[in-house]
C-alpha positions in Angstrom: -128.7 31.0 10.2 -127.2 27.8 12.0 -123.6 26.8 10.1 -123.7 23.1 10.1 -121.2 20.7 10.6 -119.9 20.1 7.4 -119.6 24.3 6.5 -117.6 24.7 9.7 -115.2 22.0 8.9 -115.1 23.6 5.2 -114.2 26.9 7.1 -111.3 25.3 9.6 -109.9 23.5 6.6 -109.6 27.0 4.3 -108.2 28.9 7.1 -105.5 26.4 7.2 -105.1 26.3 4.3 -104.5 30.3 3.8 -102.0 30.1 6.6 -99.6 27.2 5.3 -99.9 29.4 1.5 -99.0 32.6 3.4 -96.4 30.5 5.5 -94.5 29.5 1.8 -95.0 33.0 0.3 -93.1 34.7 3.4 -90.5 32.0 2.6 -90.3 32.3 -0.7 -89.7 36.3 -0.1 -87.3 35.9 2.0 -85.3 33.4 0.3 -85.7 35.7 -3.1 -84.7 38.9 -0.9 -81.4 37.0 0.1 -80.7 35.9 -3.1 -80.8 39.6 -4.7 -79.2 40.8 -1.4 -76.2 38.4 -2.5 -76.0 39.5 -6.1 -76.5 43.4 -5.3 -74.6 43.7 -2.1 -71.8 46.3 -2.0 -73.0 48.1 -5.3 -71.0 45.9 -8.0 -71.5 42.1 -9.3 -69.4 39.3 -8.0 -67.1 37.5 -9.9 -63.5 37.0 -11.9 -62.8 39.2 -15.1 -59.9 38.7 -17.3 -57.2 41.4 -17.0 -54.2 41.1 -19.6 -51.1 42.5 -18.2 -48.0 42.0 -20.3 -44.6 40.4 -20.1 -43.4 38.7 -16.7 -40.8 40.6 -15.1 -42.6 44.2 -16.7 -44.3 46.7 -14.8 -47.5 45.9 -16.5 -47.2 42.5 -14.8 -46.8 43.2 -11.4 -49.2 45.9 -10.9 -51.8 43.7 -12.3 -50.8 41.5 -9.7 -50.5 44.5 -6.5 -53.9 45.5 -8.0 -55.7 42.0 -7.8 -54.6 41.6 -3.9 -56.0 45.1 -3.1 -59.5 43.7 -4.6 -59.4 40.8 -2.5 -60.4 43.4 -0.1 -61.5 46.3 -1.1 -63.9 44.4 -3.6 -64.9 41.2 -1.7 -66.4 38.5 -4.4 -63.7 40.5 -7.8 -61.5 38.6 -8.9 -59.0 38.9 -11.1 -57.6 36.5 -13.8 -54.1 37.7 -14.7 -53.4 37.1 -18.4 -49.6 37.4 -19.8 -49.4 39.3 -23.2 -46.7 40.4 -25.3 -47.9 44.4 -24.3 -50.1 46.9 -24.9 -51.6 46.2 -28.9 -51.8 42.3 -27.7 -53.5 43.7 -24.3 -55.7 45.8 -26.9 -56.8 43.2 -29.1 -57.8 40.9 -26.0 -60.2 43.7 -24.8 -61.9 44.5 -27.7 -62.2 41.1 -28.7 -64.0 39.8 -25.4 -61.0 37.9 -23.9 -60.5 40.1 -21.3 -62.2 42.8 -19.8 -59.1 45.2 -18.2 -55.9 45.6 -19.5 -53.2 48.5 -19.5 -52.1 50.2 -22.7 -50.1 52.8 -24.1 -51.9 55.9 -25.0 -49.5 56.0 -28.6 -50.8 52.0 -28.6 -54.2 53.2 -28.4 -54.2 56.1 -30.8 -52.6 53.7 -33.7 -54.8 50.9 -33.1 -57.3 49.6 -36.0 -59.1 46.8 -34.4 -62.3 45.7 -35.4 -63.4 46.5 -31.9 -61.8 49.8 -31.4 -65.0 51.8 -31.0 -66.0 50.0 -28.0 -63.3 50.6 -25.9 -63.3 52.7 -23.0 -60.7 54.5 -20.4 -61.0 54.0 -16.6 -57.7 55.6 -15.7 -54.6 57.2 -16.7 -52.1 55.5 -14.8 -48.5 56.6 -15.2 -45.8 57.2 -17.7 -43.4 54.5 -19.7 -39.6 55.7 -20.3 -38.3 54.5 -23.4 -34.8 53.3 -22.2 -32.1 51.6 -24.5 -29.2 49.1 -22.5 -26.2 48.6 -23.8 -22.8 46.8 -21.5 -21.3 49.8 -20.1 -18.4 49.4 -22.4 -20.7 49.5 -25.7 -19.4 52.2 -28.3 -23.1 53.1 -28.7 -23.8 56.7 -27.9 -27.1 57.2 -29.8 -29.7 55.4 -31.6 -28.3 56.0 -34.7 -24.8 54.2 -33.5 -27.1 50.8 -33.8 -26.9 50.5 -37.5 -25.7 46.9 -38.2 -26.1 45.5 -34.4 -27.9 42.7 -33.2 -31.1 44.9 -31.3 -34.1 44.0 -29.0 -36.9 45.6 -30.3 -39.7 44.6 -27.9 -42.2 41.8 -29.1 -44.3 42.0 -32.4 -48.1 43.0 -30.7 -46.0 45.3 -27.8 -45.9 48.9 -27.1 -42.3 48.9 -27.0 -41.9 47.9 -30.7 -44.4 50.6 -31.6 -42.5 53.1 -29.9 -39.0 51.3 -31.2 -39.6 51.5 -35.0 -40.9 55.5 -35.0 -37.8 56.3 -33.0 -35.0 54.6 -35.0 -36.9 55.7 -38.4 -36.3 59.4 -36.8 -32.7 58.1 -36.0 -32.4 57.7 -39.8 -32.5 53.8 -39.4 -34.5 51.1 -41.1 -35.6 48.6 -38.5 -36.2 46.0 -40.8 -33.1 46.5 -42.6 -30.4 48.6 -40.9 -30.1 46.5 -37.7 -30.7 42.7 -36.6 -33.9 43.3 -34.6 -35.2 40.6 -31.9 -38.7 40.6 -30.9 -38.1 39.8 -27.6 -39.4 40.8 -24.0 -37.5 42.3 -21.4 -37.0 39.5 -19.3 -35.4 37.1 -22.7 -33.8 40.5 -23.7 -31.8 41.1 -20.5 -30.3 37.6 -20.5 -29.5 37.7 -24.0 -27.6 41.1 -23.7 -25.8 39.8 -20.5 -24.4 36.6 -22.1 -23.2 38.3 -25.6 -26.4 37.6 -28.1 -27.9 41.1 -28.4 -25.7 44.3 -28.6 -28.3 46.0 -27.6 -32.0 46.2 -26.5 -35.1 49.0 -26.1 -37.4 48.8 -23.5 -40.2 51.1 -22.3 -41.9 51.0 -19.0 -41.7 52.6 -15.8 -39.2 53.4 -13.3 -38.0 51.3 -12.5 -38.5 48.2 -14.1 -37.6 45.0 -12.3 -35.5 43.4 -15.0 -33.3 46.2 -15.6 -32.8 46.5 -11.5 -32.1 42.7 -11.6 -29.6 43.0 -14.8 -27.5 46.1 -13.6 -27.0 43.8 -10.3 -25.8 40.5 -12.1 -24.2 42.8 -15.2 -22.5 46.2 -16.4 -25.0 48.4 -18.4 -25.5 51.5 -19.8 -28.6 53.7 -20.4 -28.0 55.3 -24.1 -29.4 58.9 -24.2 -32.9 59.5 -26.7 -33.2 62.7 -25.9 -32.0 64.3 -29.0 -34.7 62.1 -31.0 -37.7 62.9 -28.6 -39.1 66.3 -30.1 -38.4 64.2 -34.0 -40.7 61.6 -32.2 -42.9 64.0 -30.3 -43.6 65.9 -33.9 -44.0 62.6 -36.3 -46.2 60.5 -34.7 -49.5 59.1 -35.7 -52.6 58.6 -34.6 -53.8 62.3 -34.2 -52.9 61.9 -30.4 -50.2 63.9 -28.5 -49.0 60.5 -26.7 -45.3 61.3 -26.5 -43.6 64.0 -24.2 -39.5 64.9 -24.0 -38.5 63.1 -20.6 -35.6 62.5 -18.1 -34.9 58.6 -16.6 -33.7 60.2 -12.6 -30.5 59.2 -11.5 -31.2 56.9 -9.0 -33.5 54.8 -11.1 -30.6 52.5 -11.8 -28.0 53.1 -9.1 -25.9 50.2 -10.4 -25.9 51.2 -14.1 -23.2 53.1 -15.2 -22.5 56.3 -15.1 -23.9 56.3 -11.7 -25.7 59.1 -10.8 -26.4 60.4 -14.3 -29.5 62.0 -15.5 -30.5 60.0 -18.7 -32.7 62.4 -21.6 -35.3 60.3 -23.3 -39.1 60.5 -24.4 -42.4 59.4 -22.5 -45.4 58.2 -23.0 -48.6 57.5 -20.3 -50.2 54.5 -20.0 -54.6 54.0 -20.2 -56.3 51.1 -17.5 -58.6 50.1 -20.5 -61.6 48.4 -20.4 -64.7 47.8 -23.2 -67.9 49.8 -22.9 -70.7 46.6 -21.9 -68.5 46.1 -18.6 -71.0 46.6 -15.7 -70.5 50.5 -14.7 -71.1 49.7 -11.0 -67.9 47.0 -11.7 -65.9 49.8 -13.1 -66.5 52.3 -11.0 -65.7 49.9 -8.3 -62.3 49.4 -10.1 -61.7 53.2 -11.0 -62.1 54.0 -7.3 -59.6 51.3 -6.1 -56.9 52.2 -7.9 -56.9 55.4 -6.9 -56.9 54.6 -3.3 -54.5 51.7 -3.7 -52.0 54.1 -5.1 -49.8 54.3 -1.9 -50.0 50.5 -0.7 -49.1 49.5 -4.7 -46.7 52.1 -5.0 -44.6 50.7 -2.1 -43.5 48.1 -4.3 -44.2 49.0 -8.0 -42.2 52.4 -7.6 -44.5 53.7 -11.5 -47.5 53.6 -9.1 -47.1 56.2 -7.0 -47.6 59.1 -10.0 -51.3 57.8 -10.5 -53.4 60.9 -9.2 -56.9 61.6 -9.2 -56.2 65.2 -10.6 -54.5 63.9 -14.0 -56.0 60.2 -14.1 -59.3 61.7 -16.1 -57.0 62.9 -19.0 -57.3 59.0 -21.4 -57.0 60.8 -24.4 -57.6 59.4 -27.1 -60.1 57.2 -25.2 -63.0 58.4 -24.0 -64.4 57.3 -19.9 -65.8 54.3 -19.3 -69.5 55.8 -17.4 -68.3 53.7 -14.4 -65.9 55.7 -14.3 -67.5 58.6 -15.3 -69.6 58.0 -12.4 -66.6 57.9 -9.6 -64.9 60.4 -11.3 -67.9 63.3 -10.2 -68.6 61.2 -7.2 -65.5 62.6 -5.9 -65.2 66.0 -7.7 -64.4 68.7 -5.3 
């Protein structure tokens, strides 16, 4: 049969027709493809997270800092927002509650912690250990913990790991520390200058060696690190929780070269810290995370000393938290 004129016009005009359709639909795909390229490349979604650190001049602080440059790298697209705190329960109560997503905590902090949001949070690492260290001027007549009835103390901030740790130790020391001293909740940084120009007698911090403040103070001022040794077993055997968080320790000599005595061991207790983070965080994220702070542990450690104890081969022990599955996931990624 003869197609007339019309029909093969008809037939020209649908063929076109199917090409310019096919044209958009290859378009459309590959505009689609690029855009869930972007979102999924590199395993892990792009984007800033909240990370609560603690009080300038801590430890907390400026690994949180060391931490976020190594991402700018090794995670191209993370970014993270670095959020002062007053410590570890204020650093808890920001994670559970959605404000941030990371933060570092005490495991003792942990344990005792009641929040509403408790049972979603989730470990990614452990990192390293706080000291608990008392300063006193090198000429203070304080000796022990128990020497502090009736001074003017630092006692670490209200929502702080430090005044967790602060108020089991001097109730082992026999002292009330609402009652049997004039506490200060103060961070290190306030703490330090107060002590140095006569306002505090004395002050407790705990965080790792060494801390900044304390390095900066010994320079400017003479100070003392009072022995807690005899206390740290009392501690060790009183604490609550149901977690084994605190461990008998030694502060090394050259911690503090400029405190006095130089060169002097200083007995005291322990306790690690947990990275932290809440159990909807995106697992590939996490995992993401947990592998870069194992493999930033050198670079970081150059400059926050605390940083170079994190190891792959005691980081899965977060009790009393259990593993974020991100993490889970790097953890047996890498198992030997």
């Amino acid at each position: 049969m003869t197609s007339t004129p019309g029909a093969l016009l008809r037939t020209a005009a649908d063929s076109r027709l199917c090409r310019a359709v096919a044209a958009l639909l290859l378009v459309a795909g590959a505009v689609g493809g690029w855009w869930l390229a972007s979102d999924s490349a590199g395993g892990y979604p792009r984007g800033e997270s909240g990370f609560a650190t603690g009080v300038q001049s801590g430890v907390y602080d400026k690994y949180g800092h060391m931490l976020s440059d190594y991402l700018a790298t090794a995670m191209p697209g993370v970014r993270l927002r670095l959020d002062s705190s007053e410590g570890s329960v204020d650093n808890l109560d920001r994670v559970a509650s959605g404000q941030d997503s990371f933060a570092i905590a005490t495991a003792d902090a942990v344990a005792d912690y009641h929040g509403a949001g408790k049972p979603r949070l989730r470990a990614i690492a452990r990192l390293y250990d706080d000291y608990l260290q008392l300063v006193v001027p090198a000429g203070s007549p304080v000796q022990r913990a128990a020497d502090l009835k009736g001074l003017r103390v630092g006692v670490g901030q209200r929502l702080s790991g430090v005044n967790l740790v602060t108020r089991r130790l001097l109730a082992c020391a026999g002292l009330d520390p609402d009652k049997d001293i004039v506490p200060a909740m103060l961070g290190v940084g306030d703490a330090a200058d107060q002590l140095r120009t006569g306002k505090l007698d004395a002050f407790f911090w705990s965080g790792g060696l060494p801390t900044t403040a304390l390095t900066d103070l010994s320079g400017r001022f003479p100070i003392r690190i009072v022995p807690l040794g005899d206390l740290a077993e009392t501690v060790h055997q009183q604490e609550g929780g149901g977690t084994d968080a605190y461990r008998a320790a030694t502060i090394p000599a050259d911690a503090y070269p400029k405190a006095y005595p130089s060169q002097t061991a200083v007995a005291t207790l322990a306790v690690p810290n947990l990275l932290v983070t809440r159990d909807d965080v995106d697992p590939r994220l996490v995992e993401g995370i947990t592998r870069a702070v194992l493999d930033s542990r050198d670079e970081i450690g150059s400059n926050v000393h605390a940083a170079q104890l994190v190891d792959l081969r005691t980081a899965v022990y977060t009790d009393p938290l259990p593993l974020h599955e991100g993490a889970r996931r790097y953890y047996t990624s890498v198992k030997p």
